[in-house]
N, C-alpha and C positions, 0 to 999 in steps of 0.2 A: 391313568383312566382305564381300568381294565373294565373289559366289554366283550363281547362275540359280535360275529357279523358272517352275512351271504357275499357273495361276491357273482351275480347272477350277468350273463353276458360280457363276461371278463374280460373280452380282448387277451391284451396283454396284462391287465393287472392295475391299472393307474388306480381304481379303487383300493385293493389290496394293498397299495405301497403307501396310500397313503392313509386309511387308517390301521395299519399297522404302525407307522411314524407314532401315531396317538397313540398306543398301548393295547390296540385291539389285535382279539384270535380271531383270523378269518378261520370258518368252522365246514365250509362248504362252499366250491366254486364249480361254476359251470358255464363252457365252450365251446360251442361246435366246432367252428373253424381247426382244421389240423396244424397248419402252422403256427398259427398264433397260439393253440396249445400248447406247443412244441417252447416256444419263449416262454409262455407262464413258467409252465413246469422250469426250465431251466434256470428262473430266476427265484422261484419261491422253494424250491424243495428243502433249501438250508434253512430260509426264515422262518418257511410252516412247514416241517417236514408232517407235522401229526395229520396235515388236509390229505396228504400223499399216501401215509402209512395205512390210516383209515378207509381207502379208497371212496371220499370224499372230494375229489374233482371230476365230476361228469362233462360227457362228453355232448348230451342232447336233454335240454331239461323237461321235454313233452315226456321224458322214458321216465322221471322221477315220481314218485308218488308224497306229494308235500309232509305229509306224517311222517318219512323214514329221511327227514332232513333232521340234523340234531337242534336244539335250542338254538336261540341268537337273539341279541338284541335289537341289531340294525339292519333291514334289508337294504342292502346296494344294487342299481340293475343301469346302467347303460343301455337301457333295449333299443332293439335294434331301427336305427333313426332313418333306414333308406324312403321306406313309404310316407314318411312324413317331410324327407328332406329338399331341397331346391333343385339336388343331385337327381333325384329318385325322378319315381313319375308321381311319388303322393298319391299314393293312391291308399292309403290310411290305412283300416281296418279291412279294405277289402282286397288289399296285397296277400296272393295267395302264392306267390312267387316261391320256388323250390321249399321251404323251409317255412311260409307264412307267418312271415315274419314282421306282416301285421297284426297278425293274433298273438304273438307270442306275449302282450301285453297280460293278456288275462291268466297264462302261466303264474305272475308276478302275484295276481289279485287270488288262485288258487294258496298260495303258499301263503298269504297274508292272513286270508281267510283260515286257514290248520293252526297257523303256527301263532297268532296275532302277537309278532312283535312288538318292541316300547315304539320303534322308529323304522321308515324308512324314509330313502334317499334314491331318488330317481335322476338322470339326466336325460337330457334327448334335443334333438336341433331345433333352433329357436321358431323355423315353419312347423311343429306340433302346434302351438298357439293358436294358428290361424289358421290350421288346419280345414278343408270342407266347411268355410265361413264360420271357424270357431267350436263346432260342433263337436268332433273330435278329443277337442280339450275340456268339453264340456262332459263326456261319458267319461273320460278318465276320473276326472275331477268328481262325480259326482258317483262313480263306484266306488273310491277312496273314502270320498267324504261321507257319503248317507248311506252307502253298504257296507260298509267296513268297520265305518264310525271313527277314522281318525282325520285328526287337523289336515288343513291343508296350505300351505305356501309356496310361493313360486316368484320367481324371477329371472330376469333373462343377465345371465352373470358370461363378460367376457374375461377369457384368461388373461389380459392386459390389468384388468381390476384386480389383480392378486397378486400383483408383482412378475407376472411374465409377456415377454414381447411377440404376442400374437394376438389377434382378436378375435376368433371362435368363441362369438357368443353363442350361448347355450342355455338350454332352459333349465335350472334346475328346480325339482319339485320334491319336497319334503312334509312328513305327517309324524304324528306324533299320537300314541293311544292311553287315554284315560289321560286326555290334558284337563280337560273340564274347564274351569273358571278361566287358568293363567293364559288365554290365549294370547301370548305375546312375543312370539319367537322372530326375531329379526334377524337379516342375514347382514355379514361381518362389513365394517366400513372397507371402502377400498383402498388398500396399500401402493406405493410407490411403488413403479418398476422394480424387478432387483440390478436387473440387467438390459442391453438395448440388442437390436440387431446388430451394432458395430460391435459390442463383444460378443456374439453369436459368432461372428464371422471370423474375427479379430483383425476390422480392418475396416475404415471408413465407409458407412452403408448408407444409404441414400433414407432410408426408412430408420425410424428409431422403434416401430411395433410392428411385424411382420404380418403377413397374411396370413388368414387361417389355413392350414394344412388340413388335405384335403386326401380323399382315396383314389383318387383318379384325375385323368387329365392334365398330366405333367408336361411340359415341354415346349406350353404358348409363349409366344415371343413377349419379351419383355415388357410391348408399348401392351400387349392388346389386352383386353378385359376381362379373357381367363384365366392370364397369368397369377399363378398363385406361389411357385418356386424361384424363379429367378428375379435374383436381386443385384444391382449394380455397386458392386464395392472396388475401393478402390479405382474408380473407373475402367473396371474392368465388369463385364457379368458374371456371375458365378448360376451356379445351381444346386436348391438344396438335396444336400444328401443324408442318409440318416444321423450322424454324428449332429448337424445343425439342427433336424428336424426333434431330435431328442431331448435336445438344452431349449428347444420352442415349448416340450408339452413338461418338461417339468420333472426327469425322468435322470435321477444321477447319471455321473461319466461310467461306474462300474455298472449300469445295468447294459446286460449282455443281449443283443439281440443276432439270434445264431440262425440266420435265414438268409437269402438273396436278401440285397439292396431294393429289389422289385418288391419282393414281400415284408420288408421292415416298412418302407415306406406306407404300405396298406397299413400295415401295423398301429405304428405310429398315427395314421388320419383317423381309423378308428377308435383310437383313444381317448383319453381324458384330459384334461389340463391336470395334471397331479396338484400342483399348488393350488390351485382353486377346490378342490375335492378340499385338501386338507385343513386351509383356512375354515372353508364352511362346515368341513365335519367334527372340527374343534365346538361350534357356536352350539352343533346340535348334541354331541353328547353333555355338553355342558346344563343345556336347558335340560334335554330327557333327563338327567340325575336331577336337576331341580323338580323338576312334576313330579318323580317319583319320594322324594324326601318328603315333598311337603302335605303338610297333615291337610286336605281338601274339605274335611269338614269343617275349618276355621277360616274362612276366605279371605286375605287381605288384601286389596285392590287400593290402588291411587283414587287420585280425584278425579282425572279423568272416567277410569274405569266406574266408578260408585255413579257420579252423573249417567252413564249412559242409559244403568238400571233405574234410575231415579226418571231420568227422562217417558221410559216407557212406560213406570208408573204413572205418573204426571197423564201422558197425556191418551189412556186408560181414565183415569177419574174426571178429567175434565174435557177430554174426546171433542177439542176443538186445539186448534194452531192457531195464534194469533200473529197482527201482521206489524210490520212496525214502517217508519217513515225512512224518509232518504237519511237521515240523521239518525237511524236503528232505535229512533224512539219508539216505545210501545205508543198501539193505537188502538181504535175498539172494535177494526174490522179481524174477520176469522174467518179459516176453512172450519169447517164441520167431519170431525174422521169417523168414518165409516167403517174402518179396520186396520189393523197393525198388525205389519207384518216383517220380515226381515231373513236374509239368508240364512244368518247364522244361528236360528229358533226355529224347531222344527214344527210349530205350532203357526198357525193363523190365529187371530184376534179377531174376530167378527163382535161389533159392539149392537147390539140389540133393543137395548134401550137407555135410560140415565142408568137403571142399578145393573143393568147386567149384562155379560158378554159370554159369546160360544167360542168356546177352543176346540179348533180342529188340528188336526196329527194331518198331517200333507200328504205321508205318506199310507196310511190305513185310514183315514177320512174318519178315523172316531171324534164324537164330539162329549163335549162336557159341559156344562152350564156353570157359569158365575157369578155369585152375588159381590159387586163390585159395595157395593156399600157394607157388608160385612169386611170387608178385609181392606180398602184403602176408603183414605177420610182426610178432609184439607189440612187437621191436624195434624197429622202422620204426615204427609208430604213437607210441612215448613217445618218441623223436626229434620225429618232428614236431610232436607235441604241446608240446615243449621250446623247441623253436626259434618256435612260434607265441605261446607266455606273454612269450619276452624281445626278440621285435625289436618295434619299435615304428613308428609312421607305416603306410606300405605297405611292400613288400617281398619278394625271389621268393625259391621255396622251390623249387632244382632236384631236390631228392630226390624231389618230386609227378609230377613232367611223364613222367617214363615210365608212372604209376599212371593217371595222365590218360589216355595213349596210349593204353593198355590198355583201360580201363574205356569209355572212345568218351567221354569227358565233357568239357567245353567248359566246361559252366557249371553250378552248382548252386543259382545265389540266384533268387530271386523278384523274376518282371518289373518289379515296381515295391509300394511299402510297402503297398497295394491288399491284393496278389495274395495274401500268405499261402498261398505254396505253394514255399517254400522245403526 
C-alpha cells in the first residue's frame, strides 16, 4: 500500500512506525521537544533516511509555512493532549502555556487547508470529548467538517482492543476528502490480547491489562489511586521501567531509546499505542483507495443507504409522520413537518406549502425555491420504493439522481454508527 504521510507532533514516532509497517513514506515530521527528537532521529534515520537528507524533520511547526511541506496523502498529528487531558488543568484552546499548545490545533487545520490531503488521522486523550461541556469537540469537529469539507469519525479506541495490555483510551478522529456518497468508514473490530501483563513481566502479574502509562507521577504506592506503574508479580512489587513500558505501547525490542530512564519514560507516556495506530491506519488507507477508485458519478448504495434518500423524499411529498399503535400497526393519527433537516445536509428544508419548499445553505443563508410537484409524485415514490425491496447487494437507482440534483443532497446517512443523525 504505497502512500505519503506528515508525521506532525511526533514524539517518538509511534505514527511513523506504524504506518511505515503498511508501506508508507513518511515525507515530513515535526518535534519540539529535544529529547524525544533526539530518539526519533535515532530510530528513523536508517528507515527514512530521505526525511533527514531533505531536511524534512522540523523542530517548531508555527516556523513552517504549509506550502513548502511536500505532498502527502495522510495527515498524522498526536497534538498535544495536556490542555484537554485529566493531567492538565484543560484549559483547551485557551492554554497559552510556553508553546500554546492549545492552539497548536489550528497549525493542523492551516496545512489541511494548503495542502488538502485524501485523509487525515488525529489522536488525543479521551477528556477532548467533553471538553468545556463538549464545546471544544464541537469547533474541531466542525472546522474539519463544514470548513474543510472532510468526513468526520471518531471513537474512543483503548490500546487493550488491539491486541495490547494497557487501557489508554484515546480518542481517535479521522476524515477523509471528496468521500461524497460512500459515507461508510468504520473502525477495525477488536482483536484479542497478543500478550498479558504476566508476559510483560515474565512472571505471574496480578493484572492481565495494565494501566495507562502516564507522563508523570510515578512512584504511588501500590494500594492508592494514583498508582499507574507498580505492579505486584510474583508477590513481589516491581516498578515499570522503560523495557516493560515499551512492550505496553507497542514498540519492538530493537527500538532504541538513547535518553535517561526519566526521559524514556516521558517518552514513552506521550506516545501512541503503535498497534492500535496500525490496525486502524490499515482500515483507512484501505477505504481512502476505495473513494478514490470509485467512479462517484455512478452511485451504488445498499438498501439501507437507498431507504434513507427515499425516506427524505417520502416525507418532502407528503410532509406528515404517521403514527402507529402499541403493535407498530399503522394508524391515522400524524405530526405535520414543517421542515427537514439533518447534520449530514448542508441545507435546511423549509416546506411552505403542499407544492413547495425553500432551501436554505446554513451556512451563507441563500435560498432557493421548489416546486415539489414538478420533480417528486406518489408514482415515483412506490417505484422507488419497489425497486429498493427487490434488488439486492448494492445497486444504482437512476430514477434518484435528478431528485438528488435538485434537492443539493449528496448524502443522507450518518457520519459513522456514533452519530445517530441520519
Amino acid at each position: 500500500m504505497s502512500f505519503k504521510f506528515i508525521d506532525l507532533f511526533a514524539g517518538i514516532g509511534g505514527f511513523h512506525l506504524a504506518l511505515h509497517h503498511l508501506g508508507g513514506e513518511c515525507v515530513f515530521a515535526s518535534e519540539i521537544d529535544v529529547a524525544a527528537r533526539k530518539t526519533y532521529e535515532h530510530n528513523f534515520k536508517k528507515i527514512s533516511p530521505k526525511l533527514f537528507e531533505l531536511d524534512n524533520f522540523n523542530d517548531d511547526i508555527r516556523k513552517v509555512m504549509p506550502s513548502d511541506i511536500p505532498d502527502f496523502d495522510i495527515l498524522c498529528a498526536g497534538f498535544p493532549c495536556q490542555p484537554f487531558s485529566q493531567a492538565g488543568h484543560k484549559l483547551g484552546f485557551d492554554d497559552h502555556h510556553k508553546s500554546e499548545r492549545g492552539n497548536l490545533f489550528f497549525n493542523i487545520v492551516d496545512i489541511l487547508l494548503e495542502k488538502k490531503p485524501r485523509a487525515f488521522f488525529l489522536e488525543n486523550v479521551r477528556g477532548i470529548i467533553n471538553h468545556d461541556q463538549g464545546r471544544t469537540f464541537q469547533v474541531i469537529r466542525n472546522i474539519l467538517e463544514n470548513e474543510l469539507g472532510y468526513s468526520f469519525y471518531f471513537q474512543v479506541i483503548r490500546a487493550s482492543d488491539y491486541g495490547l495490555p494497557q487501557l489508554r483510551p484515546r480518542a481517535f478522529m479521522i476524515g477523509f476528502r471528496d468521500e461524497g456518497l460512500m459515507r461508510g468508514f468504520n473502525f477495525p473490530d477488536p482483536i484479542p490480547l497478543k500478550f498479558n501483563m504476566s508476559d510483560v513481566w515474565g512472571g505471574v502479574c496480578t493484572r492481565q491489562i495494565g494501566f495507562t502509562i502516564r507522563v508523570g507521577g510515578r512512584g504511588s504506592p501500590i494500594n492508592d489511586r494514583r498508582n499507574w506503574d507498580a505492579y505486584m508479580v510474583d508477590n513481589v512489587i516491581r516498578q515499570l521501567s522503560p523495557i516493560e513500558a515499551k512492550m505496553m505501547q507497542g514498540f519492538p525490542t530493537d527500538f532504541d531509546i538513547p535518553v535517561s530512564n526519566t526521559q524514556a519514560m516521558k517518552q514513552l507516556g506521550n506516545s501512541v499505542a503503535v498497534n492500535a495506530i496500525e490496525i486502524v491506519a490499515a482500515k483507512i488507507i484501505d477505504y481512502m483507495n476505495n473513494i478514490h477508485t470509485k467512479d462517484n458519478s455512478m452511485q451504488t448504495l445498499n438498501k439501507g443507504e437507498w431507504t434513507e434518500l427515499l425516506v427524505l423524499i417520502k416525507l418532502l411529498l407528503e410532509q406528515k409522520i404517521y403514527l402507529a399503535d402499541a403493535k407498530l400497526n399503522p394508524t391515522d393519527y400524524f405530526f405535520t413537518i414543517k421542515k427537514v433537516t439533518t447534520k449530514n445536509i448542508e441545507f435546511d428544508y423549509l416546506i411552505l406549502d403542499q407544492a413547495t419548499i425553500e432551501i436554505t445553505h446554513k451556512k451563507t443563508f441563500e435560498k432557493q425555491l421548489i416546486k415539489l410537484s414538478e420533480l417528486i409524485y406518489q408514482n415515483l415514490i412506490d417505484e422507488l420504493t419497489d425497486e429498493i425491496r427487490t434488488n439486492t447487494g448494492t445497486f444504482n437507482l437512476d430514477s434518484i439522481q435528478k431528485i438528488k440534483a435538485a434537492l443539493l443532497i449528496d448524502n443522507a446517512k450518518g457520519g459513522n454508527s456514533q452519530q445517530k443523525s441520519d
